[in-house]
PALUMVO-642845 format. One record per residue: residue number from 0; residue in one letter; x, y, z of N, C-alpha, C in turn. Coordinates in pm, whole numbers, always signed. Example, Ala and Ser with C-alpha at 12.3 -4.5 7.8 and 13.67 -1.06 7.14 Angstrom:
% PALUMVO-642845
(0,'a',(+1319,-569,+780),(+1230,-450,+780),(+1320,-330,+780)) (1,'s',(+1285,-225,+708),(+1367,-106,+714),(+1290,+3,+787)) 
% end
This chain:
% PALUMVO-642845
(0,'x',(+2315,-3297,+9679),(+2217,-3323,+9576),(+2272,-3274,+9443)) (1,'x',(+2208,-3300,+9330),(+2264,-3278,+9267),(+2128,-3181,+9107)) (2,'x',(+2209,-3071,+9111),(+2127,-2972,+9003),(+2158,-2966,+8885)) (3,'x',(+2067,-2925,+8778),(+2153,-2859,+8685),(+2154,-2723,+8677)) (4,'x',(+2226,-2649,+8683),(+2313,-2505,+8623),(+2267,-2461,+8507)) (5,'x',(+2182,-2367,+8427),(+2204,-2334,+8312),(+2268,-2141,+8307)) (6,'x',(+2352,-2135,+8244),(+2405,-1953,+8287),(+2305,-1909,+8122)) (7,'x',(+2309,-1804,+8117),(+2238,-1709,+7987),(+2285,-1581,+7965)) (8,'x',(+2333,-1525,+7857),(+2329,-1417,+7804),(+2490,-1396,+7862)) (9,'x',(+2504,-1270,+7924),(+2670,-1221,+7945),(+2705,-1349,+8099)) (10,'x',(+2661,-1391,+8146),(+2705,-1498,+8238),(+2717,-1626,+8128)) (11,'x',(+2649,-1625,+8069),(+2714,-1748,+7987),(+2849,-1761,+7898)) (12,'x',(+2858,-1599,+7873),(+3016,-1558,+7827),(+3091,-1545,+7898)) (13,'x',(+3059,-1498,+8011),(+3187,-1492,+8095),(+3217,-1584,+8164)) (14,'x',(+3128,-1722,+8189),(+3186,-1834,+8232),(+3125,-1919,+8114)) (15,'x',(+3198,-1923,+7970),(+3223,-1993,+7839),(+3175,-2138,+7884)) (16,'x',(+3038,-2148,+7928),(+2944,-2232,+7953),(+2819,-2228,+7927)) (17,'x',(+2760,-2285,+7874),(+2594,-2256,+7881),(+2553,-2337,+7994)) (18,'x',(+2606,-2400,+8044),(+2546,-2489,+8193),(+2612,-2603,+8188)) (19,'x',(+2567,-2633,+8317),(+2637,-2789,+8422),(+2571,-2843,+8523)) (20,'x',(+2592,-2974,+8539),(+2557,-3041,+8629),(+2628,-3006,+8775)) (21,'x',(+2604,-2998,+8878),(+2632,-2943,+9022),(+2627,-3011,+9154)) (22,'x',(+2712,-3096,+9179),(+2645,-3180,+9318),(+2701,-3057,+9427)) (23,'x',(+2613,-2999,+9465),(+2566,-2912,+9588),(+2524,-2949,+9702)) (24,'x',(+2580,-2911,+9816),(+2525,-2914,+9946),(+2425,-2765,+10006)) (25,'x',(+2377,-2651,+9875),(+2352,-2561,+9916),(+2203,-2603,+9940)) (26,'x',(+2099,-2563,+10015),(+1965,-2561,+10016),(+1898,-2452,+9965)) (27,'x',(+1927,-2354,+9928),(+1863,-2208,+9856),(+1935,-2185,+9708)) (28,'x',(+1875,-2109,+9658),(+1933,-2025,+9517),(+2062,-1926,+9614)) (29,'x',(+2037,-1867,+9717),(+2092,-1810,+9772),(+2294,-1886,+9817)) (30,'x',(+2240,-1980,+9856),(+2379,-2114,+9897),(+2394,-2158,+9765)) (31,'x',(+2340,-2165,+9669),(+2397,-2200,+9551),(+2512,-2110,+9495)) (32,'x',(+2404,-1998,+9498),(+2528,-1903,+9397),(+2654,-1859,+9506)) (33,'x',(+2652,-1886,+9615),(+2795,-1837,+9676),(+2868,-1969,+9690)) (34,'x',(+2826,-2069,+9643),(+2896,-2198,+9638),(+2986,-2202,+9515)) (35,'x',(+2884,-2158,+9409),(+2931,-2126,+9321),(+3066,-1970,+9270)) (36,'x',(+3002,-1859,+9348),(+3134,-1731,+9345),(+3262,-1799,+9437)) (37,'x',(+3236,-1906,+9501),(+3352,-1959,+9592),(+3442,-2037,+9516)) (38,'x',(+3412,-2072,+9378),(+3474,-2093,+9307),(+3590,-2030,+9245)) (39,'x',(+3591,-1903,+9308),(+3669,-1794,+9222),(+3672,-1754,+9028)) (40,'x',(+3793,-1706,+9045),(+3771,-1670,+8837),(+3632,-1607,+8820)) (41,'x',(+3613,-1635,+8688),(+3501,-1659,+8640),(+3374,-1603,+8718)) (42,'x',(+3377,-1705,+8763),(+3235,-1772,+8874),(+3243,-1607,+8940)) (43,'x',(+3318,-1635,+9034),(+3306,-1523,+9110),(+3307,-1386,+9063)) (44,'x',(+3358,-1316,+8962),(+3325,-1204,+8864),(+3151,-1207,+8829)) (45,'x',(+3103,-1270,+8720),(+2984,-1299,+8656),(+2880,-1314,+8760)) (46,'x',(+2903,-1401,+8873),(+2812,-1414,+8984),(+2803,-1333,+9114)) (47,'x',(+2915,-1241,+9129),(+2908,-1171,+9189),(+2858,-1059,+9322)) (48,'x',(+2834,-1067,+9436),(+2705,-980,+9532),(+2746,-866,+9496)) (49,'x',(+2650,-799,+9486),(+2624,-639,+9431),(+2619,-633,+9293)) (50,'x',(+2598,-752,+9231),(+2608,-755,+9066),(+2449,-776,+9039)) (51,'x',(+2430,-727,+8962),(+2269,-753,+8930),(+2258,-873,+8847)) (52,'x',(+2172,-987,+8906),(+2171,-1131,+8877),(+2030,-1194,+8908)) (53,'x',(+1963,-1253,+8769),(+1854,-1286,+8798),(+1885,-1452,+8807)) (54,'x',(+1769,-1484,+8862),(+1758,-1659,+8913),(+1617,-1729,+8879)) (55,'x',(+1611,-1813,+8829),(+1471,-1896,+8797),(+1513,-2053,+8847)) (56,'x',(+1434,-2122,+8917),(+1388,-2219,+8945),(+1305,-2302,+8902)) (57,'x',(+1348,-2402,+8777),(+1238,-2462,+8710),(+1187,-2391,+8651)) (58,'x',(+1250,-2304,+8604),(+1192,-2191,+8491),(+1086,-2096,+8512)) (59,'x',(+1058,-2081,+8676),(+1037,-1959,+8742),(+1085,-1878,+8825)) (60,'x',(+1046,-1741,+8727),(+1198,-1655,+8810),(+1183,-1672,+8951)) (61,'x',(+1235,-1665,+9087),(+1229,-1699,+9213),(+1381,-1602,+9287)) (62,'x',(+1325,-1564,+9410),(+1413,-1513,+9492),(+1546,-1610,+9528)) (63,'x',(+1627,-1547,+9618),(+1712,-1604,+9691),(+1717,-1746,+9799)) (64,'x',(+1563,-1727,+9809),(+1564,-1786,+9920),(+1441,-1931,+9881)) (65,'x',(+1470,-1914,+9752),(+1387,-2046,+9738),(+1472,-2173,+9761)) (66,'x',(+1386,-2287,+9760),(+1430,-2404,+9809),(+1457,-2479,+9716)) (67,'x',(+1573,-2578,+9705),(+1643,-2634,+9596),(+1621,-2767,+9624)) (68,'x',(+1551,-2851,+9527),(+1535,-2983,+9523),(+1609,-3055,+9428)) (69,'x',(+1632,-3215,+9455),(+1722,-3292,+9403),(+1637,-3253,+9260)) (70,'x',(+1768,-3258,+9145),(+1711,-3276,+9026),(+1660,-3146,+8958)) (71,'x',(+1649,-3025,+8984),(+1599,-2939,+8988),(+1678,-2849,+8863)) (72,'x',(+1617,-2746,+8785),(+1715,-2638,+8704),(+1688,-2526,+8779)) (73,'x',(+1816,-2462,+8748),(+1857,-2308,+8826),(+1902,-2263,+8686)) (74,'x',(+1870,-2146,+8683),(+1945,-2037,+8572),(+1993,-1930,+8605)) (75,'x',(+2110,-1870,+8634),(+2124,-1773,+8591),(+2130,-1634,+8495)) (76,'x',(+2104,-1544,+8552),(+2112,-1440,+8410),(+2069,-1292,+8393)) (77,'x',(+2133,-1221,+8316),(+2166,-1086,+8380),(+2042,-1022,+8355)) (78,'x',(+1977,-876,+8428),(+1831,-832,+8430),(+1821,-847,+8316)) (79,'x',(+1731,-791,+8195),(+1712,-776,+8032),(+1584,-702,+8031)) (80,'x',(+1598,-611,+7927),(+1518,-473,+7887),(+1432,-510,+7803)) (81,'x',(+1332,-515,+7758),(+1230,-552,+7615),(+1226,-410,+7569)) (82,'x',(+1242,-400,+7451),(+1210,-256,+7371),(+1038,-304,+7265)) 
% end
């Protein structure tokens, strides 16, 4: 299927992207992003397990284990503090 990708904030610098289109065979946020660290470089630094990494689905933040539909936005992006 196929997603779009948007990265934000220090994931968007460290993979010198603001987002992409993705034909994926993953079914979760979870199979996404290791589809994606399987990429190596980049990918795999910024996206990282044990890296603190938030995820939204259609522009709600959502766990790992949500379900990924054709057509769908995913974001990545690192926690963020409000002062």
């Amino acid at each position: 299927m196929k997603v779009q990708v948007r990265y934000f904030a220090s994931v968007r610098e460290a993979l010198s992207s603001s987002g992409e289109a993705v034909d994926t065979r993953a079914e979760t946020l979870s199979a996404l992003r290791d589809e994606l660290i399987a990429r190596g470089g980049a990918y795999a630094t910024a996206l990282a397990r044990g890296k603190a990494v938030r995820m939204a689905l259609d522009q709600v933040m959502s766990d790992e284990a949500a379900a990924l539909r054709e057509g769908c936005e995913v974001a990545f992006f690192p926690p963020v503090t409000g002062g």
